[in-house]
C-alpha positions as CSV (number, residue, x, y, z in Angstrom):
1,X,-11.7,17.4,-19.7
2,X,-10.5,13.9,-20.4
3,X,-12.9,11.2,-19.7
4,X,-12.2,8.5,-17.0
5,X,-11.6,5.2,-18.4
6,X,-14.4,2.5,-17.8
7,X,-13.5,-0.7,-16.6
8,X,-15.8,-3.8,-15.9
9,X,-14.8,-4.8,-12.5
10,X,-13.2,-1.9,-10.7
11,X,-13.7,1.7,-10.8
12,X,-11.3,4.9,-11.5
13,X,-11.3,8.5,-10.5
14,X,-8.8,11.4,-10.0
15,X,-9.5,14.3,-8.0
16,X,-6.5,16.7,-8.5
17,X,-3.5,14.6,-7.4
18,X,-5.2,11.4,-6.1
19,X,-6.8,8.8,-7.6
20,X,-8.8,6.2,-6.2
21,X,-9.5,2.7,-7.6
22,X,-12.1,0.7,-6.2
23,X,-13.2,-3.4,-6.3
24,X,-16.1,-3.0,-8.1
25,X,-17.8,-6.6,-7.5
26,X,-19.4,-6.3,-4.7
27,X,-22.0,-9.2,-5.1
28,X,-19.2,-11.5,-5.6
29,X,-17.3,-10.1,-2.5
30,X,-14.9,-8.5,-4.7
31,X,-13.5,-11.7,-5.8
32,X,-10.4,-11.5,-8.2
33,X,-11.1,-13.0,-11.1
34,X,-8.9,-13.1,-14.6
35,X,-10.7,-10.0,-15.9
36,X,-10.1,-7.9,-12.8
37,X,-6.5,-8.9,-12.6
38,X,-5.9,-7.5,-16.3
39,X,-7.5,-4.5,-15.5
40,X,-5.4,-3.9,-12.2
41,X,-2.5,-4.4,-14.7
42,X,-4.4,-1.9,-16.6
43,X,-4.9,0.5,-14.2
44,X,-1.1,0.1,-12.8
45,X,0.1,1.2,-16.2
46,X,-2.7,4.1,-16.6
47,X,-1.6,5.3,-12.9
48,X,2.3,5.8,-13.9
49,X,1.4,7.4,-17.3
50,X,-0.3,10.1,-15.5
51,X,2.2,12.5,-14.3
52,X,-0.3,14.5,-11.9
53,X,-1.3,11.6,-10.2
54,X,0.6,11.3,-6.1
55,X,-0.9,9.1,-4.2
56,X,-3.5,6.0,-5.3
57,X,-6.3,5.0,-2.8
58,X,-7.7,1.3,-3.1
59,X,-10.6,0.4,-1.5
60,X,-13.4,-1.7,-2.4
61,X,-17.5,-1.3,-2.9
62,X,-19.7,-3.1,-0.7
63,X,-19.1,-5.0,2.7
64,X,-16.0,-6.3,1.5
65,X,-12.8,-5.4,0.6
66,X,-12.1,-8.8,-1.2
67,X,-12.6,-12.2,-0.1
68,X,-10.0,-13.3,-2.2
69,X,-9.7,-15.5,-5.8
70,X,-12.7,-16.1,-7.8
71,X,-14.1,-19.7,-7.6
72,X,-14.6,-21.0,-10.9
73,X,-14.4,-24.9,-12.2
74,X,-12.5,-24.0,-15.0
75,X,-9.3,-22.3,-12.8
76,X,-7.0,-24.5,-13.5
77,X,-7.0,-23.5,-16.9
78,X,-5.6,-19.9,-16.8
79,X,-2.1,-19.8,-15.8
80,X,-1.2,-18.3,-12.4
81,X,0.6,-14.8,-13.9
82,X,-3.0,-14.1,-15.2
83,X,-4.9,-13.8,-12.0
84,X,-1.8,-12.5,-9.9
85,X,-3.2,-9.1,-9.1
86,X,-0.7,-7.7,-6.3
87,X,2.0,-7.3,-8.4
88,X,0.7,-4.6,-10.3
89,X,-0.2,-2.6,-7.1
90,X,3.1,-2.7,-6.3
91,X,4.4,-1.4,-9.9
92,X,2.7,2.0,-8.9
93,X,5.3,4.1,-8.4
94,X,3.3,6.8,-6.1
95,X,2.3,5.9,-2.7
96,X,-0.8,3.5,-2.4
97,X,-3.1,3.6,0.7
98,X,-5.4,1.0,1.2
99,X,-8.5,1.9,2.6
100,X,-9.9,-1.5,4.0
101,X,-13.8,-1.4,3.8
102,X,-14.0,-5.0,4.9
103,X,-12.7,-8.6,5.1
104,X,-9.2,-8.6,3.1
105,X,-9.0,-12.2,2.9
106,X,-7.2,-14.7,0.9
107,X,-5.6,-13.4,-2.2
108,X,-7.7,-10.4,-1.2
109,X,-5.2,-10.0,1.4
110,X,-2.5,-10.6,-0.6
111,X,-3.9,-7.5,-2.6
112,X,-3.8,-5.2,0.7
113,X,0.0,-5.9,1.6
114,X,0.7,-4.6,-1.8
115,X,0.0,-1.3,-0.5
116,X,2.3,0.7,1.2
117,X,-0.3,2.1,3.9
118,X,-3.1,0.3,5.1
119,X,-6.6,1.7,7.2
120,X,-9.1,-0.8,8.0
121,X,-12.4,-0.2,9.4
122,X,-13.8,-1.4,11.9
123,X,-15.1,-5.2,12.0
124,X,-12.8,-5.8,9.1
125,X,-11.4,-9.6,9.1
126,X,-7.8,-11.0,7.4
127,X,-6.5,-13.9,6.9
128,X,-4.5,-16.7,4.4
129,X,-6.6,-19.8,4.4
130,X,-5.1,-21.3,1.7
131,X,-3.6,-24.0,3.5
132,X,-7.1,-25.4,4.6
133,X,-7.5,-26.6,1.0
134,X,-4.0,-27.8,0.4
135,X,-2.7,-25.0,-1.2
136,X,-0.3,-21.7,-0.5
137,X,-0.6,-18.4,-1.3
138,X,0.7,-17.3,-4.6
139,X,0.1,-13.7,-5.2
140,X,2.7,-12.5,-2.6
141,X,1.5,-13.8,0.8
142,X,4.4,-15.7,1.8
143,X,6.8,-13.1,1.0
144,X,5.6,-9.9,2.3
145,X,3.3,-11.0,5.5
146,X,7.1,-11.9,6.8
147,X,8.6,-8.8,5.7
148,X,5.8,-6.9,7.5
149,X,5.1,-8.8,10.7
150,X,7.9,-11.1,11.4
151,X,8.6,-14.4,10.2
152,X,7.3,-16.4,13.3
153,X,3.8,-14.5,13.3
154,X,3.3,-14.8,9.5
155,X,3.9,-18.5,9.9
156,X,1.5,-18.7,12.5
157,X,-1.3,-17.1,10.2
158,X,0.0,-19.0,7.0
159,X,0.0,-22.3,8.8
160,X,-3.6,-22.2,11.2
161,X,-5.1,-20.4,8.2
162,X,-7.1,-18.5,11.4
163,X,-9.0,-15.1,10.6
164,X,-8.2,-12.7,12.9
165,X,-9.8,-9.2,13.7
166,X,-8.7,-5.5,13.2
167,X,-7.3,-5.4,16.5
168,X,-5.1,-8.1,16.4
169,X,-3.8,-7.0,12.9
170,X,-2.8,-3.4,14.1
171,X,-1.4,-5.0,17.3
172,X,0.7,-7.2,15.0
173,X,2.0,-4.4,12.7
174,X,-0.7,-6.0,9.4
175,X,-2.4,-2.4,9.4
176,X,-1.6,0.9,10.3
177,X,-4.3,2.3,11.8
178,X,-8.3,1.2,12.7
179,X,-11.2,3.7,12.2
180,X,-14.9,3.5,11.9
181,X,-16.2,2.5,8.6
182,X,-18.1,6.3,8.4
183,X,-14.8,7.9,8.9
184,X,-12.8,5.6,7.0
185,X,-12.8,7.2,3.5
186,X,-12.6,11.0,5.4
187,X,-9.2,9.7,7.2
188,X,-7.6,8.2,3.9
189,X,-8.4,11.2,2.1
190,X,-6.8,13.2,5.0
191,X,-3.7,11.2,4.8
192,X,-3.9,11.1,1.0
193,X,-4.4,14.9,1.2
194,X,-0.9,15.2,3.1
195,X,1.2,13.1,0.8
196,X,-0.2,14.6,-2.2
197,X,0.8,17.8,-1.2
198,X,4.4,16.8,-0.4
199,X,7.1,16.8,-2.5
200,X,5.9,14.2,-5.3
201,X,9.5,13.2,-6.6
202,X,11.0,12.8,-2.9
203,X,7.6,11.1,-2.2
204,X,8.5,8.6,-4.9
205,X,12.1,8.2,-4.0
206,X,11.3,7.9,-0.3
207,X,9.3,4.6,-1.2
208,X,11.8,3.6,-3.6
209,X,14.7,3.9,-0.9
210,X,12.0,1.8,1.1
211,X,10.7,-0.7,-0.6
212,X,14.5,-1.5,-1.8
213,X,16.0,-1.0,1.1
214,X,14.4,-3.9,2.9
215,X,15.9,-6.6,0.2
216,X,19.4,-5.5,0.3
217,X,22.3,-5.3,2.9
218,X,22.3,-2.0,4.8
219,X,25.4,-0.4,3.1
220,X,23.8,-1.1,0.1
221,X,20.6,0.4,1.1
222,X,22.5,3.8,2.7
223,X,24.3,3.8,-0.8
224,X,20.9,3.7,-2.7
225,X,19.2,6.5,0.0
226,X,22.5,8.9,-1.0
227,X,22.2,7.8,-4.8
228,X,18.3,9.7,-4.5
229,X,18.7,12.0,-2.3
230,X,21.5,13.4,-4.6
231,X,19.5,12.7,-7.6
232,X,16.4,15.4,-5.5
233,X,19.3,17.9,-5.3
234,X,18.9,18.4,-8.9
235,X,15.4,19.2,-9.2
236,X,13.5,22.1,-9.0
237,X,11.2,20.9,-6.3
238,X,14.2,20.5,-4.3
239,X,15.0,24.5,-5.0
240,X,11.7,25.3,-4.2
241,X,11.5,23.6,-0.7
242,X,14.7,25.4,0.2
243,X,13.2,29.2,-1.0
244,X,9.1,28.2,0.6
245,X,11.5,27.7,3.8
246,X,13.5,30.9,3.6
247,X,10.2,32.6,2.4
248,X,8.1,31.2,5.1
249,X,5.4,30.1,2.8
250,X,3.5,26.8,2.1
251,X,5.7,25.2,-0.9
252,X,4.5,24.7,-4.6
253,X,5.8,21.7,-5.6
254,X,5.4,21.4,-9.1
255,X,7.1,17.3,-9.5
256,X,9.5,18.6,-11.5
């Protein structure tokens, strides 16, 4: 059996057809330093390369989830593509659930809109505060808090810099759902569960038709949608949906 990879910050696991990387810096808050960024670029490319793979779960170890950018004198000194860390959640091409242990703040909230699903626990906190110390987020925060919650909202957070509470997030569309932190790994292995046993190509074109959709004029969006779909018609998972159905039997998708 192949061996895990080791990796100083975060962690990595598969089980079957989900793998789960976790924020492994949990004195620090989970704060994203240079190091941790590279290997989230690491772990992006080790994640596609790995054709059982479905769905990724993030999360983070400890109370946190992140609290955002490591806090070092020296900052200024690395360029700002080395500590973006979002970017490379959303090069994963299989659906990523983030399973929000705790605060998601800063660019540690900038990590958790990368995600395409997002479960936060109870007591969880969010919030952009960069403007409190003359800055603006950089890592993806003022382009897809607007894209997910409106553009009048996401000002409102990006402009007060205000923390606001797990409520208020899945009230305002920032999260998906709310659960107690006991439950919270049980549900997003649920949901992880469901997708994984789905259809993995259609899984992959169903966020690609989504993820693209939202960027480009609808008629070039319905175009891309009929470009996949016809592209699933070729595949045997496609075939094997359609016989499961006339059988009346669970599928066996095989991603291929």
């Amino acid at each position: 059996m192949k061996q895990a990879p080791i990796f100083d910050t975060l962690s990595y696991s598969r089980q079957g057809a989900i793998c789960r990387i976790t924020l492994s810096k949990p004195r620090t808050g989970n704060k994203i330093n240079p190091k941790m960024a590279s290997e989230l670029r690491d772990v992006a490319l080790l994640t596609n390369n790995d054709e059982a793979i479905r769905v990724v779960v993030l999360t983070g170890k400890g109370r946190h989830f992140s609290s955002g950018l490591w806090s070092n004198p020296k900052l200024s000194d690395y360029p700002t593509t080395s500590l973006q860390a979002a970017a490379s959640i959303t090069q994963i091409q299989v659906p990523v659930i983030a399973a929000i242990n705790g605060d998601a703040v800063g660019q540690g909230l900038e990590l958790a809109l990368a995600a395409d699903i997002r479960i936060a626990a109870r007591g969880a906190h969010f919030g952009l505060p960069h403007l409190r110390k003359g800055l603006l987020p950089w890592d993806g925060g003022t382009q897809r808090l607007p894209r997910l919650i409106g553009r009048s909202k996401a000002l409102e957070l990006l402009l007060t810099g205000e923390n606001i509470d797990v409520y208020e997030a899945k009230r305002i569309g920032l999260i998906n759902r709310v659960e107690d932190l006991d439950n919270l790994n049980s549900v997003v292995d649920e949901i992880a569960t469901q997708i994984a046993g789905a259809a993995p190509i259609a899984a992959r074109y169903i966020k690609e038709a989504v993820t693209e959709g939202v960027d480009i004029p609808l008629d070039h969006g319905l175009r891309l949608e009929a470009d996949l779909s016809i592209l699933l018609h070729t595949t045997k998972d496609r075939s094997e949906g359609i016989q499961s159905f006339l059988e009346r039997r669970v599928a066996r998708f095989g991603g291929k």
